[in-house]
C-alpha positions as CSV (number, residue, x, y, z in Angstrom):
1,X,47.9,45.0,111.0
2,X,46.7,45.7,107.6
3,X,48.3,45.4,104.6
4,X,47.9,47.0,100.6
5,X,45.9,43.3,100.1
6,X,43.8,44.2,103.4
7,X,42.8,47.3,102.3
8,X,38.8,47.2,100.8
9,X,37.5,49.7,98.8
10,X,34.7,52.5,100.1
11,X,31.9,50.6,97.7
12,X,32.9,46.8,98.6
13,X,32.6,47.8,102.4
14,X,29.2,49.3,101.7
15,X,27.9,50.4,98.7
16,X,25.8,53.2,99.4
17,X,28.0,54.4,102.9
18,X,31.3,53.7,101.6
19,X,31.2,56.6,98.3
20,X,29.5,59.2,101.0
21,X,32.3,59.2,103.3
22,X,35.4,58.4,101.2
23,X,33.8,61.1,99.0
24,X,32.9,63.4,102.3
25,X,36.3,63.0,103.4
26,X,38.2,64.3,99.7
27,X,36.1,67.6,100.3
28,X,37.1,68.0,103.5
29,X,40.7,67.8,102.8
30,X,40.0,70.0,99.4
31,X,38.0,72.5,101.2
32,X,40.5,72.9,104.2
33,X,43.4,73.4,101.4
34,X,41.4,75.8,99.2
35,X,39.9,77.6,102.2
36,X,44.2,78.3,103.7
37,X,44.0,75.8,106.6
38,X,45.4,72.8,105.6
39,X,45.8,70.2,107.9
40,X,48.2,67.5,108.3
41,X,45.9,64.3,108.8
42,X,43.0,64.1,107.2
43,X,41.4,61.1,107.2
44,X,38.2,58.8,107.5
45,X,38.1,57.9,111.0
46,X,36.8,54.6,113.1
47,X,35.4,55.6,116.9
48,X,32.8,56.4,119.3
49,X,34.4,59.8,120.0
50,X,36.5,62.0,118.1
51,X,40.1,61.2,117.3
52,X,43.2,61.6,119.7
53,X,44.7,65.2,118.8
54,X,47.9,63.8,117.9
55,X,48.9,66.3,115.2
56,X,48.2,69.7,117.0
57,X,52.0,70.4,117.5
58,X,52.6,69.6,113.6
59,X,53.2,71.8,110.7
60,X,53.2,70.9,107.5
61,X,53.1,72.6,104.1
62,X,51.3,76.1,105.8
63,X,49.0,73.6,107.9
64,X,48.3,71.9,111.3
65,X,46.3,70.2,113.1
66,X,44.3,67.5,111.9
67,X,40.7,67.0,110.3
68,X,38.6,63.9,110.1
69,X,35.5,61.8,108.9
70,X,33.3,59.8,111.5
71,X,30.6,57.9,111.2
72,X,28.8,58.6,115.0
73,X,26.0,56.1,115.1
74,X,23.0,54.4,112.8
75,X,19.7,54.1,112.9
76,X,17.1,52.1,111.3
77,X,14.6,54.0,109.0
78,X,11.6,52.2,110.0
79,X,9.0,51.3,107.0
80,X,5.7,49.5,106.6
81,X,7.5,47.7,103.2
82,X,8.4,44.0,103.7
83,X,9.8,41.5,102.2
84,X,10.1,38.3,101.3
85,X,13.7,37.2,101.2
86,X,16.6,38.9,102.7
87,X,15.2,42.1,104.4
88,X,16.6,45.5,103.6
89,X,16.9,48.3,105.9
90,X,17.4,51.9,105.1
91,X,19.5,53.7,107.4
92,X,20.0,57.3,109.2
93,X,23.7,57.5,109.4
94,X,24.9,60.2,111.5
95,X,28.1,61.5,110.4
96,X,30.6,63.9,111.8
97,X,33.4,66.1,110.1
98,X,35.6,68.0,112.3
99,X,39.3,69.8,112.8
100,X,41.5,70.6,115.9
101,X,44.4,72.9,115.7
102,X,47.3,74.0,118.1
103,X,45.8,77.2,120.3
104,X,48.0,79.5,122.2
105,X,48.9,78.0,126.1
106,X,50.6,79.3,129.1
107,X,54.0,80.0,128.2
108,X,57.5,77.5,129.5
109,X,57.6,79.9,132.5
110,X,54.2,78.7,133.9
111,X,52.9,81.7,134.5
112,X,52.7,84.1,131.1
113,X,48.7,83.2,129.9
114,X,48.2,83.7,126.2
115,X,47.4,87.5,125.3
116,X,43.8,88.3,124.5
117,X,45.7,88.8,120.6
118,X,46.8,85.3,120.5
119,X,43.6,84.0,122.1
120,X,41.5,86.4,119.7
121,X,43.5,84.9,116.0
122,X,43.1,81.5,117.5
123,X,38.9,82.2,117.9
124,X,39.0,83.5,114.4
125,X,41.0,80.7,113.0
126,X,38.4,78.2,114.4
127,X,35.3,80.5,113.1
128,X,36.9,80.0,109.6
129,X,37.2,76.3,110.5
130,X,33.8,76.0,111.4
131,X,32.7,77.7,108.0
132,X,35.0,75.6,105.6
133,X,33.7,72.2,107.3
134,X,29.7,73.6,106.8
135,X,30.6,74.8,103.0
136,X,32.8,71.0,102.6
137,X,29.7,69.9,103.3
138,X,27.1,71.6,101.2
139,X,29.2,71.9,98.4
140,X,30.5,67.8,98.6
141,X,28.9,66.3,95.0
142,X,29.6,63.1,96.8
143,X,26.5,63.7,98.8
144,X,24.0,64.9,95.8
145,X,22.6,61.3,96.0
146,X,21.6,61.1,99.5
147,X,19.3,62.9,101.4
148,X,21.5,65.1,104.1
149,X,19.9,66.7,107.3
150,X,22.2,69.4,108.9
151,X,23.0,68.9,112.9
152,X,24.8,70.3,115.7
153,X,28.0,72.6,115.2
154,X,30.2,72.5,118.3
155,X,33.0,73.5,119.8
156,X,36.3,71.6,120.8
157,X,38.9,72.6,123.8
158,X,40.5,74.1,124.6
159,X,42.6,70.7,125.8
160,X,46.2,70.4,126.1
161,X,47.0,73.1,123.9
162,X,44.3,72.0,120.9
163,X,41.1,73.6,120.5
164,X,38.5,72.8,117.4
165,X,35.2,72.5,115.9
166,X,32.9,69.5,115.0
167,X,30.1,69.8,112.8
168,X,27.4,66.9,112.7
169,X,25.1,65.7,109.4
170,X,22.8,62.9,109.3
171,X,22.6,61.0,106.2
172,X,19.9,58.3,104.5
173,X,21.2,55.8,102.9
């Protein structure tokens, strides 16, 4: 368990890494707000696949749903440059922002299926979704100092009544 003394600051856990994403992360939030869809978590994230979707049943302040910050792997920029003392390694960081959100579902009777309406404003939502996490990304000032390659944009869901979008960058740092 951590505590406030626990808690280390984006630079002191890495420099270079630690501004990108704590930085990524306040335009994500922003850009959801600004853009109407709000979410209720938004966070910097630690796994090898996205989050649980524990907040698509929540609604908070004209949001739901919940967006998020990963880092998705690293690897090594190789270089003919050596040397002497401690070696340092540029790295390719690979990075992904994403949002679910609560989608229509079969109704309590078991046996009404959402109406092409419902299933429709629920597509739409998640094409605006998919547009807000691209512009938080091209638009984050956090990220003017690193090189930033654009990769894939994918769907989520639809999965216990949460669908969403991830959208995937690789970063130098």
């Amino acid at each position: 368990m951590t505590t406030p003394a626990d808690v280390l600051l984006p630079p002191d856990a890495d420099p270079r890494l630690g501004p990108a994403l704590s930085g990524l992360t306040a335009c994500l939030c922003a850009t959801l707000a600004e853009g109407g869809r709000p979410a209720c978590a938004c966070c910097l994230v630690w796994g090898s696949s996205p989050p649980a979707q524990d907040f698509c049943d929540c609604d908070c302040d004209d949001g739901h749903g919940q967006a998020w910050v990963r880092v998705v792997r690293q690897d090594p920029v190789v270089t003919e440059q050596r040397r002497r003392r401690c070696q340092t390694w540029r790295m390719q960081t690979t990075i992904e922002v994403g949002v679910t959100r609560c989608v229509a579902v079969v109704a309590e009777d078991g046996q009404s299926a959402p109406t092409c309406e419902q299933r429709e404003a629920d597509a739409w939502g998640l094409v605006l979704d998919q547009r807000l996490l691209r512009e938080a990304v091209a638009c984050c000032e956090a990220l003017s100092e690193v090189q930033v390659w654009p990769g894939p944009v994918a769907p989520m869901g639809p999965q216990g009544g949460c669908s969403g979008v991830t959208v995937q960058i690789t970063v130098e740092v």
